[in-house]
C-alpha positions in Angstrom: -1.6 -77.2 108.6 -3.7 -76.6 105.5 -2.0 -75.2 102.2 -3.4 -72.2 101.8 -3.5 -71.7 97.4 -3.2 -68.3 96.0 -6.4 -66.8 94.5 -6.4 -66.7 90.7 -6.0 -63.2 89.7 -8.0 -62.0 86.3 -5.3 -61.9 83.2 -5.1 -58.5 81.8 -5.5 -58.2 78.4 -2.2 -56.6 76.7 -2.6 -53.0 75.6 -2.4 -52.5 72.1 -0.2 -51.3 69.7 -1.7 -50.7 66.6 -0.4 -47.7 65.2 2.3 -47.1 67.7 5.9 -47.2 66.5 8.1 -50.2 66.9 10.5 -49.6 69.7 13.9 -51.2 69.4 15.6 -53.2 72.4 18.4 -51.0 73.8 20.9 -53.2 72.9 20.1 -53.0 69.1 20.0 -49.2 69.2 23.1 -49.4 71.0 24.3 -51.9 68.0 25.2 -49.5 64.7 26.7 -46.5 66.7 29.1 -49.1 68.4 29.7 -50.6 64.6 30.4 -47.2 63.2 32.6 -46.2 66.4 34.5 -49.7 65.3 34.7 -48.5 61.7 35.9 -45.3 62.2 38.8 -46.4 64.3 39.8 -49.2 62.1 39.7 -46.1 58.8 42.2 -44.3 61.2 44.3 -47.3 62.0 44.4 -47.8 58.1 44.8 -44.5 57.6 48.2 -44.4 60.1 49.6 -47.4 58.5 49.1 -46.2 55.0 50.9 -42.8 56.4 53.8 -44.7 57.6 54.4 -46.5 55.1 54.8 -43.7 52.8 56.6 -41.6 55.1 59.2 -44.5 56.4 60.0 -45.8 52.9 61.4 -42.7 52.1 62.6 -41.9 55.4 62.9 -45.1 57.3 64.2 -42.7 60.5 61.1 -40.3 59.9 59.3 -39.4 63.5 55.5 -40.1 64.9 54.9 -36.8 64.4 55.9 -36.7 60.5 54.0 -39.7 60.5 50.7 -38.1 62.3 51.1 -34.8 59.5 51.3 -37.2 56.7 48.3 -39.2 58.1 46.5 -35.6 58.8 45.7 -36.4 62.3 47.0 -35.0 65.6 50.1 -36.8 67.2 48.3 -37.7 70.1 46.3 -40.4 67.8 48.7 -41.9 66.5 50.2 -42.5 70.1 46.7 -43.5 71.5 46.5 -46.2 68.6 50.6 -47.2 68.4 52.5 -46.9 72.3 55.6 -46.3 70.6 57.3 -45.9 67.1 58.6 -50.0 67.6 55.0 -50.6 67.9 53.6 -49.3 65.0 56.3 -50.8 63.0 54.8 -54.1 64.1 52.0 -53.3 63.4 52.7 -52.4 59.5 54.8 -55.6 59.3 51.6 -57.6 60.6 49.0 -55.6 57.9 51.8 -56.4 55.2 52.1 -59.8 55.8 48.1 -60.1 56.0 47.9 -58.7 52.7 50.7 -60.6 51.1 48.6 -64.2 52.2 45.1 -62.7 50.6 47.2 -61.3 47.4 48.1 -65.5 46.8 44.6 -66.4 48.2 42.6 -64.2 46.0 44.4 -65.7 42.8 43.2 -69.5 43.5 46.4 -70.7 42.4 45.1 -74.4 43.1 42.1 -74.1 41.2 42.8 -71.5 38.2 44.4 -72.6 35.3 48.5 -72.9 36.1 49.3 -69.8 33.8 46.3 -67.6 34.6 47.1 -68.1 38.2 51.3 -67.9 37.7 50.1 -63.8 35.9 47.4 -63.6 38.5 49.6 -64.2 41.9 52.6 -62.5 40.4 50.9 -59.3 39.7 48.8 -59.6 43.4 51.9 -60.1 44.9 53.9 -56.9 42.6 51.1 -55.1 43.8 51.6 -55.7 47.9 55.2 -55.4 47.9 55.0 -52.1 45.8 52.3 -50.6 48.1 54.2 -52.4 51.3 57.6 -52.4 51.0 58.9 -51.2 53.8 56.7 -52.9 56.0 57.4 -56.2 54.0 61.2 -55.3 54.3 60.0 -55.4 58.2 58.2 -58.7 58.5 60.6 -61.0 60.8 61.1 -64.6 59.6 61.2 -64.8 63.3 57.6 -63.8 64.3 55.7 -67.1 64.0 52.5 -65.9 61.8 55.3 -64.2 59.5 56.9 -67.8 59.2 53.7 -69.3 58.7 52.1 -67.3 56.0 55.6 -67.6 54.0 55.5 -71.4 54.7 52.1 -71.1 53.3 52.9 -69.4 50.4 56.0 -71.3 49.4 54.0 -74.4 49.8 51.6 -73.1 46.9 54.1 -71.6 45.0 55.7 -75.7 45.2 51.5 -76.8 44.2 51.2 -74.2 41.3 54.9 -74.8 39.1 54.4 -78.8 39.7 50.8 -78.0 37.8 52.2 -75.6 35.5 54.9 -78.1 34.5 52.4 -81.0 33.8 50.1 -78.3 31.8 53.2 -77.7 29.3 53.8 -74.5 30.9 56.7 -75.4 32.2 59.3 -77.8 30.5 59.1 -81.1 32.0 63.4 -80.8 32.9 62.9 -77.9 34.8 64.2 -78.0 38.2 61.3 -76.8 40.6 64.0 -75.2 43.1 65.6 -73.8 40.5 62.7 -72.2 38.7 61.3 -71.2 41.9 64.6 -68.9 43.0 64.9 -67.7 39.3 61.3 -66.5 39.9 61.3 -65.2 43.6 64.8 -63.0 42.0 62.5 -61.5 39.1 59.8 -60.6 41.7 62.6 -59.1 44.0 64.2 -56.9 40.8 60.5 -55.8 39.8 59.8 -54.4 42.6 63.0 -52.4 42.9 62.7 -51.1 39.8 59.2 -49.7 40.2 58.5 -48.7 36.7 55.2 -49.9 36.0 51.9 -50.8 36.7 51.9 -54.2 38.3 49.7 -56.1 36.2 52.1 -54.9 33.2 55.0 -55.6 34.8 53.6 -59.2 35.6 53.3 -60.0 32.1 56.7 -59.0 31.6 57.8 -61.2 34.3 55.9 -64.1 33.6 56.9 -64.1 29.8 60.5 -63.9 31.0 60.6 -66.5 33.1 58.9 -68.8 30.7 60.4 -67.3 27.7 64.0 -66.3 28.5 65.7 -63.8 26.7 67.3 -65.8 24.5 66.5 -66.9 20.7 66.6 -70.4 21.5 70.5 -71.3 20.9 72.3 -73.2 23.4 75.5 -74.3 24.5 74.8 -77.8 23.8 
């Protein structure tokens, strides 16, 4: 049996373009609605969280539906975005902690000089825990990323007073544990006090826990 070979057809040429408009693939035009459909719902998401957070630290038994007036959006959102009051209580304890790891992070407290970074993470930190602290007060030791980021951040906090102690900023007799407790205990009474702005009330933190509040006599 002989092959029979197809008959070569005559390539069209392509029709041109010139002066037409370029026509996007469907999938890109598809592409910014879908990104501003994502933006919008993580703006409301914020938006809840920053709601509940206000509302629950003054009222930690306040309901979804004070929470949805305070957010100034209908109740049914915040259900369709949080199953359940538990959930949404999660879910500020997961932002908080989130923010707390980028509030060390974004001082550099491994690369800036020890007592730039001790002001710099001390007033990040003041700043979280006074926008967050409810949710912060909610952040299980028990939830694994919760245990890691404060692993994380104890292990810097370790990094930055052994650096600040061979820089002179620390006395070379300090205790590390020591200093470390006295420090996390200043944070704590900061941010109960809550009268200031954070970056001033780091640099009256900072100077007490390197200064004291003593004139220099001791018992010895």
């Amino acid at each position: 049996m002989s092959e029979t070979h197809p008959t070569p057809q005559p390539v069209q040429p392509e029709a041109s373009t010139q002066g037409e408009p370029e026509r996007s693939e469907p999938c890109e035009q598809a592409a910014s609605p879908t990104r501003a459909l994502r933006s919008d719902a993580e703006r409301t998401v914020r938006t809840i969280l920053e709601a509940a957070e206000r509302v629950l630290s003054k009222n930690p038994a306040a309901t979804m539906e004070q929470i949805a007036e305070e957010a100034g959006v209908a109740r049914t959102t915040v259900h369709r975005r949080f199953s359940s009051r538990e959930a949404l209580v999660d879910a500020m304890a997961a932002w908080a902690t989130r923010q707390f790891a980028a509030a060390v992070e974004a001082a550099n407290p491994e690369n800036t000089p020890p007592l730039v970074a001790l002001y710099q993470v001390t007033a990040n930190v003041l700043r979280v825990k006074s926008d967050w602290g409810f949710a912060m007060s909610r952040a299980l030791s028990a939830d694994p990323e919760v245990a890691r980021v404060h692993a994380d951040v104890e292990k810097r906090c370790t990094l930055l007073f052994e650096r600040a102690r061979s820089a002179g900023v620390l006395r070379a007799d300090v205790d590390d544990v020591w200093a470390k407790r006295a420090y996390y205990a200043l944070i704590h009474e900061t941010v109960q006090s809550r009268d200031g702005d954070p970056d001033a009330l780091a640099v009256r933190l900072v100077d007490t826990l390197l200064r004291g509040l003593g004139a220099g006599q001791s018992l010895t």
